[in-house]
N, C-alpha and C positions, 0 to 999 in steps of 0.2 A: 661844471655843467649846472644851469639852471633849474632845468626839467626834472632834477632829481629826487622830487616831492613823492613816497609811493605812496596809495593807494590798493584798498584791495579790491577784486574785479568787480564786483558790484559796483562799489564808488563810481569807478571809470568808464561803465553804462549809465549810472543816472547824469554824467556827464555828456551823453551821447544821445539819448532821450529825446526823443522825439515824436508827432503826434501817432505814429504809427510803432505795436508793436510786433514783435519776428512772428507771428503766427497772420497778423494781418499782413504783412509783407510778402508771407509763403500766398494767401488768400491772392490777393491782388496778384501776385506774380501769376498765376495759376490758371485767374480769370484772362488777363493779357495774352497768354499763350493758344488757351480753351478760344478765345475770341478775335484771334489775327484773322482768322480764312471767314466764318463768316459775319463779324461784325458783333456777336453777342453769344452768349453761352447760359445756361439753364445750370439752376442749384442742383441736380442729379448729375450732372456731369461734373459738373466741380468735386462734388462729393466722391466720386467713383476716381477721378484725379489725383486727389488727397488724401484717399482710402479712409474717409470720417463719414459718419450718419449724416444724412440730408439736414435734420435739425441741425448740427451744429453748423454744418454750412449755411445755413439762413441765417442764423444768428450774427453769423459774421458779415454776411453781405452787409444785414441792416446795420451793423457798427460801421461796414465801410458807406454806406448810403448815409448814413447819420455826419460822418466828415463830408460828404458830395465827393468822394472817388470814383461814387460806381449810379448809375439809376437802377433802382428794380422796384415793383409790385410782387406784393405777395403772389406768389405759383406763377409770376409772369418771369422774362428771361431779365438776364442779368446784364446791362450797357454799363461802359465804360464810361466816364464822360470825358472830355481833353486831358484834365488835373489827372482821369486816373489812368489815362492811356498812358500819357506823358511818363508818369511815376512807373506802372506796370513794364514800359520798355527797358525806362533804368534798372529795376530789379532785373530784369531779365538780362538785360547786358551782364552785368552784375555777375549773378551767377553764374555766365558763361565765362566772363574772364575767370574769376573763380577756379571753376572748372577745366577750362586749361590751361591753367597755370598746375594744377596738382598734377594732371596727363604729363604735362611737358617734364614733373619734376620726377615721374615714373611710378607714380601712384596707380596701383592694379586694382587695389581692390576697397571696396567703400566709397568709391569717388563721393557719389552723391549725398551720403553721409556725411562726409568732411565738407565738401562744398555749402552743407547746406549749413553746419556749427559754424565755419568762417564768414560765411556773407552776412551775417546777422551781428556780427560782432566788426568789421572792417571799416574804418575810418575812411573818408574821402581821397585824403594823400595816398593813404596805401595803398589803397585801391586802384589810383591814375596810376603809382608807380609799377604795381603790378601789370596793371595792362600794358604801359611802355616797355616792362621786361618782356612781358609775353610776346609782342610786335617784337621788337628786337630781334626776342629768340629764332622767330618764325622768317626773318629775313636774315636769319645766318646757322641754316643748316650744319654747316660743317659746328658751331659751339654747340649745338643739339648733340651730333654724332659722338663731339669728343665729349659730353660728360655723360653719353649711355655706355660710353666705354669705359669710362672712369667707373663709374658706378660697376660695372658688371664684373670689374676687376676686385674692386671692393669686398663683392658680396660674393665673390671665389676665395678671397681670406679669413 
């Protein structure tokens, strides 16, 4: 095997690096969601979203306004532009295959916790092949059925 160079995990993020960090990623996803129904969203509701002070949500907007993902004026609301709609949807997808994918593997409790350690870390291939598991899964019920039963026999020994 080729690939068999390690690295330790840091290495293997500054390898993945890119011009957005996981806390702008959480930002932007957040505005995406806060601004599907009406079109824009306000740093107090971001803030209350993300459970952080108003200031630090401003601060972020302006870093994402400083790349052009998002338009805002100071105290004025917060627009998306295409670049950060665009980006915003992927995160959001994102997270949702994510997310059920831990559901589907019978995870109760912390989902959005875990969801939220692996979307920040997840490679692009992984990611397609998780989503192709998850489709799969979800159009053949009966392999869902047989490994809740697998599992529940499991965790009876």
């Amino acid at each position: 095997m080729t690939d068999r160079e390690f690295f330790t995990f840091r290495e293997y993020m500054k390898k993945e690096e890119g011009p957005l960090t996981a806390s702008m990623e959480d930002y932007l996803e957040m505005i995406y969601r806060l601004s599907k129904e009406s079109g824009f969203t306000r740093i107090q509701d971001l803030a209350d979203a993300l459970n952080v002070q108003p200031p630090s949500a401003t601060k972020m907007v302006q870093k994402l306004a400083d790349i052009k993902l998002v338009n805002y004026k100071k105290y004025g609301i917060i627009l998306l532009n295409d670049e950060g709609r665009e980006k915003g949807r992927f995160l959001l997808e994102r997270h949702r295959t994510i997310e059920e994918f831990l559901l589907l593997l019978g995870l109760k409790e912390n989902v959005l916790e875990e969801t939220e350690k692996i979307e920040h870390t997840i490679g692009p291939q992984t990611l397609r092949c998780i989503a192709d598991f998850v489709h799969f899964l979800k159009s053949r019920q009966d392999f869902i059925d047989a490994y809740n039963e697998y599992r529940e026999k499991i965790m009876e020994s």
